[in-house]
N, CA, C and O of each residue as an XYZ file, in Angstrom:
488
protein
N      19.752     32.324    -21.408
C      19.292     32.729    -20.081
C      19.220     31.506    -19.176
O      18.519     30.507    -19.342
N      20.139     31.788    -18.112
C      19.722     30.634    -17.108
C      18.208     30.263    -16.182
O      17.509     31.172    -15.734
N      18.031     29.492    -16.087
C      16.883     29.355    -15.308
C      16.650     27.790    -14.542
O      16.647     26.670    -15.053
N      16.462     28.216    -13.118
C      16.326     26.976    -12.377
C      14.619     27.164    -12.118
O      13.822     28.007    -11.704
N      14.650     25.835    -12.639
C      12.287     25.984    -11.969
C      12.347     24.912    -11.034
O      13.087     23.945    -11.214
N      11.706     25.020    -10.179
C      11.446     23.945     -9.142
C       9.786     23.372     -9.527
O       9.144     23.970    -10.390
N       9.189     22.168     -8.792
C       7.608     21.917     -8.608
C       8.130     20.545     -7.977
O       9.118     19.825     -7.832
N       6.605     20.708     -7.669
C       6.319     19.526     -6.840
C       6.012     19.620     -5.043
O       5.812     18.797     -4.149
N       6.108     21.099     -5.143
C       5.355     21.461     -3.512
C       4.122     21.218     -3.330
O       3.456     20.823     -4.287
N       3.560     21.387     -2.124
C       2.258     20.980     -2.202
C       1.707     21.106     -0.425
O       2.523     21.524      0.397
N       0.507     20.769     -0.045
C       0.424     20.749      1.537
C       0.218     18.804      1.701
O      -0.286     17.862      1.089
N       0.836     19.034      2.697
C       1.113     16.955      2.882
C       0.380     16.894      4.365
O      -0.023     17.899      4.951
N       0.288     15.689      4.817
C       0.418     15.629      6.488
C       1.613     15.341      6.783
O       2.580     15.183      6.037
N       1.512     15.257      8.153
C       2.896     14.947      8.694
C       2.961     13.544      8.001
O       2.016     13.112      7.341
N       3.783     13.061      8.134
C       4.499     11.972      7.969
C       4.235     11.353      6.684
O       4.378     10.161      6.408
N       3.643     12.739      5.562
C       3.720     12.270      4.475
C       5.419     12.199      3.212
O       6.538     12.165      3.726
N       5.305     12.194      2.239
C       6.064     11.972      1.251
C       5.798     12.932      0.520
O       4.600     13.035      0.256
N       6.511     13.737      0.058
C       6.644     15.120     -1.516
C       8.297     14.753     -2.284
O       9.290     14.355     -1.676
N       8.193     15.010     -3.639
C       9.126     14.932     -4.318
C       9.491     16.081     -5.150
O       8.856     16.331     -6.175
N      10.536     16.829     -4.739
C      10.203     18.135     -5.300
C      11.509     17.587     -6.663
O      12.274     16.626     -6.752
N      11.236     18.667     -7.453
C      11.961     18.674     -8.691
C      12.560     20.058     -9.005
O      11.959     20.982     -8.456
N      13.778     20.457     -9.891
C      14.382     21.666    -10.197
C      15.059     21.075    -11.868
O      15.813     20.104    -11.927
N      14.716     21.689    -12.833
C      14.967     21.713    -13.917
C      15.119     22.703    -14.399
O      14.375     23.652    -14.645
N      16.680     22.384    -14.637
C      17.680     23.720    -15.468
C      17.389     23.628    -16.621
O      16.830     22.733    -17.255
N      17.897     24.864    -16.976
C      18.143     25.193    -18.598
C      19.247     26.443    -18.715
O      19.750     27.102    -17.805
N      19.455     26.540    -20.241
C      20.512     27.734    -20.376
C      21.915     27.527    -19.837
O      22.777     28.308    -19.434
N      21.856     26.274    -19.961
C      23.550     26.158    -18.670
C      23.417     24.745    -18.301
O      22.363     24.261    -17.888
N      24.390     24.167    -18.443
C      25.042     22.672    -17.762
C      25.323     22.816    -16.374
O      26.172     23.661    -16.094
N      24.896     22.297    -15.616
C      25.616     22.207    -14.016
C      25.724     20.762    -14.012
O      24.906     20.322    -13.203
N      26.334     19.906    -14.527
C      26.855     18.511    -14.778
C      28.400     18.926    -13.494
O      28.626     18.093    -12.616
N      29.210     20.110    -13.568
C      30.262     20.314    -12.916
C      30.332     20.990    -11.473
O      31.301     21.116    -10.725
N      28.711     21.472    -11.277
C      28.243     22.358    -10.857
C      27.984     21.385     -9.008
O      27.704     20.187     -8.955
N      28.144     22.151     -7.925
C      26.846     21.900     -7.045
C      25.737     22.091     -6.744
O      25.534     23.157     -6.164
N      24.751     21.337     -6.947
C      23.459     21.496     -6.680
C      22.797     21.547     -5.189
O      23.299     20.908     -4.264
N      21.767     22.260     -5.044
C      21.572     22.369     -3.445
C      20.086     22.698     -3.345
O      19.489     23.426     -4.137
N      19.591     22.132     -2.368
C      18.079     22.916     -1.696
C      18.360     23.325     -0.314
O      18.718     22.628      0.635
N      18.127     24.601     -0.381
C      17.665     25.384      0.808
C      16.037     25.525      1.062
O      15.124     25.019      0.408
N      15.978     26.300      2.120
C      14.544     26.825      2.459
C      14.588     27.468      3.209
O      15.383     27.456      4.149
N      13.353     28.545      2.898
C      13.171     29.523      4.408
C      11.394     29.730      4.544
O      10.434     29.539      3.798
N      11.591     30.199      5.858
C      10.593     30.323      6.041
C      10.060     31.921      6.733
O      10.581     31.963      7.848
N       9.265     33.179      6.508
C       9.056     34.114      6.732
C      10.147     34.668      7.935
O      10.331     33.870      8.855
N      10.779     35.785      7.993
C      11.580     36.224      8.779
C      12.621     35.913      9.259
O      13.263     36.611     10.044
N      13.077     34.296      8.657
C      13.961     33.451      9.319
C      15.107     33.728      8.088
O      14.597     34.327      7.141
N      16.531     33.418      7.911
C      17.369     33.309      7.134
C      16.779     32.182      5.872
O      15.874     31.362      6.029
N      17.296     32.335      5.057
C      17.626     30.981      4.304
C      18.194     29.673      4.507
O      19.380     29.859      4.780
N      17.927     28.414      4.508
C      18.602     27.872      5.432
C      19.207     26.400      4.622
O      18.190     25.920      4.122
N      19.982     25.801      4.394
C      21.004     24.752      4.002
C      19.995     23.551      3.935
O      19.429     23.332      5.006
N      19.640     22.680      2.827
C      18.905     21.438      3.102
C      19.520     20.488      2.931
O      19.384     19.524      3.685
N      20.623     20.470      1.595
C      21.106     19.396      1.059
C      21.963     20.026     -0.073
O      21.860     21.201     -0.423
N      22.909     19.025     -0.663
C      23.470     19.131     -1.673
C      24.041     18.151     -2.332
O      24.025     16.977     -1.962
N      24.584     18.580     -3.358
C      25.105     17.143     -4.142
C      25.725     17.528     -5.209
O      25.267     18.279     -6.070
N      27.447     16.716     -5.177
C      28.597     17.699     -6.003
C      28.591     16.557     -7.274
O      28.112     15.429     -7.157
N      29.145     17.024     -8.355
C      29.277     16.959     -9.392
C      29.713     15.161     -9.313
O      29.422     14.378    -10.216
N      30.286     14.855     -8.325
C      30.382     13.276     -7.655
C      29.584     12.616     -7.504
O      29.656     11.389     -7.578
N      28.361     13.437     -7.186
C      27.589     12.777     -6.493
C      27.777     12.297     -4.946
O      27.401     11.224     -4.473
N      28.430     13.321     -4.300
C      28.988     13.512     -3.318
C      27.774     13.918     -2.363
O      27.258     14.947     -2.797
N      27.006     13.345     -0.947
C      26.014     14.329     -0.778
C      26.185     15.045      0.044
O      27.346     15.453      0.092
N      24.948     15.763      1.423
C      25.497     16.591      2.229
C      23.786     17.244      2.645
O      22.808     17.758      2.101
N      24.378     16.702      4.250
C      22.799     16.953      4.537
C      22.698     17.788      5.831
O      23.429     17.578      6.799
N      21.614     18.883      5.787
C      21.506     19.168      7.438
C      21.053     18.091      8.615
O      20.422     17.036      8.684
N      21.579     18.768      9.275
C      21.251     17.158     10.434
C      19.516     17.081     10.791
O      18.968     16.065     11.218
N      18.796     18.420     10.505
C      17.089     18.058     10.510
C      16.751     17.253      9.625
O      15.611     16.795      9.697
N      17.571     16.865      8.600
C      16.634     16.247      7.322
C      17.649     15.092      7.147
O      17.172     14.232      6.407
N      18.968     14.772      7.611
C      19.026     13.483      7.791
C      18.582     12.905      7.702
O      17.476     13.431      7.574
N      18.375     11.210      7.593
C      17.867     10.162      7.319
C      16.223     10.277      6.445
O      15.872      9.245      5.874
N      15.352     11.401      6.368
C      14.528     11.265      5.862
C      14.015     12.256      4.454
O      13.077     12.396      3.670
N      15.337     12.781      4.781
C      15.401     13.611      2.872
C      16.329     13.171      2.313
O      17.410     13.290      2.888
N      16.285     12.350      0.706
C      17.664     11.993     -0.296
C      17.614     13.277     -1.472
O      16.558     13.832     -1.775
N      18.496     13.512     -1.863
C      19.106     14.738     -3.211
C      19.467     13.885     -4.053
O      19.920     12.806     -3.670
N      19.369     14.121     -5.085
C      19.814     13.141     -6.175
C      19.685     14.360     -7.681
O      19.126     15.443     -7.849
N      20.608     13.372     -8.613
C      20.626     14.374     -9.715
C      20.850     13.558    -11.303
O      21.513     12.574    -11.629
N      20.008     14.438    -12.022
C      20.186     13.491    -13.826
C      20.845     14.490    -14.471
O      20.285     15.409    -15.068
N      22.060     14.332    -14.364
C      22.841     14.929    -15.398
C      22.460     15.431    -17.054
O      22.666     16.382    -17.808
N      22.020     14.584    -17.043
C      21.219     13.911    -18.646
C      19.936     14.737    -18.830
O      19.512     15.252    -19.865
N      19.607     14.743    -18.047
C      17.915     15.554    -18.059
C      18.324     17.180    -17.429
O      17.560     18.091    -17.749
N      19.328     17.451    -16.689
C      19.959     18.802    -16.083
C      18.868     18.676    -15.047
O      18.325     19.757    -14.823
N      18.494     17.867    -14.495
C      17.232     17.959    -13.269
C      17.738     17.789    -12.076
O      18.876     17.320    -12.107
N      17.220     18.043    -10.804
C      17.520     17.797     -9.482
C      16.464     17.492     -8.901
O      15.349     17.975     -9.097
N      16.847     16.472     -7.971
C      15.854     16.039     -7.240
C      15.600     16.261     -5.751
O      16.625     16.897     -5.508
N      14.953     16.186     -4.572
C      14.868     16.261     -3.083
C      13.663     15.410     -3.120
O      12.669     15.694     -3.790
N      13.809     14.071     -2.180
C      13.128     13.395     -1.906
C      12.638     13.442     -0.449
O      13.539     13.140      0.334
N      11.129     13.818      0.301
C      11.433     14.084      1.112
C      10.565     13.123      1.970
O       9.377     13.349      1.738
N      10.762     11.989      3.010
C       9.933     11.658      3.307
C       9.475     11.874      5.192
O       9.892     12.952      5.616
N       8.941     11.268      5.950
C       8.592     11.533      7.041
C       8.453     12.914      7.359
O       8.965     13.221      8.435
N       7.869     13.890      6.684
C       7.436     15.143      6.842
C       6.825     15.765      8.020
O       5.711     15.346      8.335
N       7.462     16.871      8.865
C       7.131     17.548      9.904
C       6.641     18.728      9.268
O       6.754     19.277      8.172
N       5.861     18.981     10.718
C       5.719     20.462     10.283
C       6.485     21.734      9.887
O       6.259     22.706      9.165
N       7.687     21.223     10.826
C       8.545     22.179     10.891
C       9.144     22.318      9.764
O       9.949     23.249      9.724
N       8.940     21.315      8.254
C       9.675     21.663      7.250
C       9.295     22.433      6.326
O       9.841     22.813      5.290
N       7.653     22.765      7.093
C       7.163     23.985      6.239
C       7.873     25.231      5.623
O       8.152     26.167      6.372
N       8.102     25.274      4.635
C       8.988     26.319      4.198
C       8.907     26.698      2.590
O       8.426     25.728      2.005
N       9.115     27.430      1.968
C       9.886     27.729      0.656
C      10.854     27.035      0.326
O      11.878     27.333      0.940
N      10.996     25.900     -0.686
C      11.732     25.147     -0.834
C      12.607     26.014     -2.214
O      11.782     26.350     -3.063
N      14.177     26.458     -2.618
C      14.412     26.664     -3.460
C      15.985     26.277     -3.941
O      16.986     26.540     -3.275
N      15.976     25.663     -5.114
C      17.083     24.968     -5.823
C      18.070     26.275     -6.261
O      17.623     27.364     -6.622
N      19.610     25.912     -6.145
C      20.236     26.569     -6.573
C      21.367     25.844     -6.912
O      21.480     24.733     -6.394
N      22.348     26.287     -7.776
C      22.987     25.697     -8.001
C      24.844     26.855     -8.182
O      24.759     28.079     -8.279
N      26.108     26.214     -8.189
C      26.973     26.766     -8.469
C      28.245     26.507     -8.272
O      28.232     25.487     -7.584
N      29.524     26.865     -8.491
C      30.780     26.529     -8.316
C      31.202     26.779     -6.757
O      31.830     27.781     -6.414
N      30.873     25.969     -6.040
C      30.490     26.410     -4.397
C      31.629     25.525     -3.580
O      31.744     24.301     -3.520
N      32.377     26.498     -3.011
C      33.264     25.882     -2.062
C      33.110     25.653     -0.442
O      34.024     25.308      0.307
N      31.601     25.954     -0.031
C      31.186     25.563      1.338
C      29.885     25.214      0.932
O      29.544     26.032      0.078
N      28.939     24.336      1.150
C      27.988     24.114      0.248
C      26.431     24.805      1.155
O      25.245     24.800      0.823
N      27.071     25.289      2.264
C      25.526     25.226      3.367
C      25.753     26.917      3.026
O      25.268     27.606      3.923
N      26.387     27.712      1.922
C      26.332     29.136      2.838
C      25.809     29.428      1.231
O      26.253     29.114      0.127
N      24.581     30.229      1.729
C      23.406     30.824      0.779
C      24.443     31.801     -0.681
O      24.180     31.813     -1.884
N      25.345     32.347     -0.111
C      26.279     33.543     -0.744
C      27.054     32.734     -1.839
O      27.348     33.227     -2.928
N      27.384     31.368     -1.443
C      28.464     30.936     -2.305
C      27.724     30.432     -3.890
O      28.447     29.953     -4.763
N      26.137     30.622     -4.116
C      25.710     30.124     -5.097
C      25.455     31.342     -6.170
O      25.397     32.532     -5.863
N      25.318     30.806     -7.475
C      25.326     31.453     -8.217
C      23.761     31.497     -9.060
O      23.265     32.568     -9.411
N      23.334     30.637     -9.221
C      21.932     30.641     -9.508
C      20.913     30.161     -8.616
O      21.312     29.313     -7.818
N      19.486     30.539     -8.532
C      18.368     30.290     -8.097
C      17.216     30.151     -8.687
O      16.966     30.616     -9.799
N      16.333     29.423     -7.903
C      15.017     29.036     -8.807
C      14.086     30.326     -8.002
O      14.529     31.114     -7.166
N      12.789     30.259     -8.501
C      11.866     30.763     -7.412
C      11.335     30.385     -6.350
O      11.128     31.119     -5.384
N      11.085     29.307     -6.417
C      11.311     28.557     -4.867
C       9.648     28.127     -5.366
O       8.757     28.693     -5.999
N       9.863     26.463     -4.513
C       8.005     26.515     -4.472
C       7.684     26.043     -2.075
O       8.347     26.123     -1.041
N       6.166     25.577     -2.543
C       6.218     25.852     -1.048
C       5.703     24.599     -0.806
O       4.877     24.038     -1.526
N       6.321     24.033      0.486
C       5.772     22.847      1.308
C       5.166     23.453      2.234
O       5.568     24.509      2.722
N       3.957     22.748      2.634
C       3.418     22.897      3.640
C       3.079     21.650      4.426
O       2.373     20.828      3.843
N       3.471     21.382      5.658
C       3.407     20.068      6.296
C       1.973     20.231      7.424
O       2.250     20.598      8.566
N       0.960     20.046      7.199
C       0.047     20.383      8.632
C      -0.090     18.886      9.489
O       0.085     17.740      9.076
N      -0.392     19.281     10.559
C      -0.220     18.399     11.688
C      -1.367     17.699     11.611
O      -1.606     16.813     12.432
């Protein structure tokens, strides 16, 4: 059985630091793309980051310069490093992963975690 778990959400202040984590099992994604999205109530799902089997990355332009993705092959873990935290990144943070040929579109993945939650207050 596959399974992606995420942790490491939490409520921060602004301009704090969270390190979220996603640890697979049941399945290698060593070949795989890895990705964090997020949403937030009523809104779509939305593209955070990714990172191809290269180590190739890929970022939305909100989280530019102050979120890194990273990945341990070795451990099947994923990482999102997130620092200078807004409010606005309040959201459901959730890892997915898959054989993905556009990396920002929610449809092209094949697995998901449950998502955990940031909360950024002002």
């Amino acid at each position: 059985q596959v399974q992606l778990v995420e942790s490491g959400g939490g409520l921060v202040q602004a301009g704090g630091s969270l390190r979220l984590s996603c640890v697979a099992s049941g399945h290698t994604f060593s070949r795989h793309v890895m990705s964090w999205f997020r949403q937030v109530p009523g809104k779509e799902r939305e593209f955070v980051a990714a990172i191809s089997w290269t180590d190739s990355t890929y970022y939305a332009d909100s989280v530019k310069g102050r979120f890194t993705i990273s990945r341990d092959n070795a451990e099947n873990t994923l990482y999102l490093h997130m620092n200078r935290l807004k409010p606005e990144d309040t959201a459901v943070y959730y890892c997915a992963a898959g054989a993905v040929a556009v990396v920002y579109i929610p449809r092209e993945y094949d697995y998901w975690g449950q998502g955990t939650q940031v909360t950024v207050s002002s």
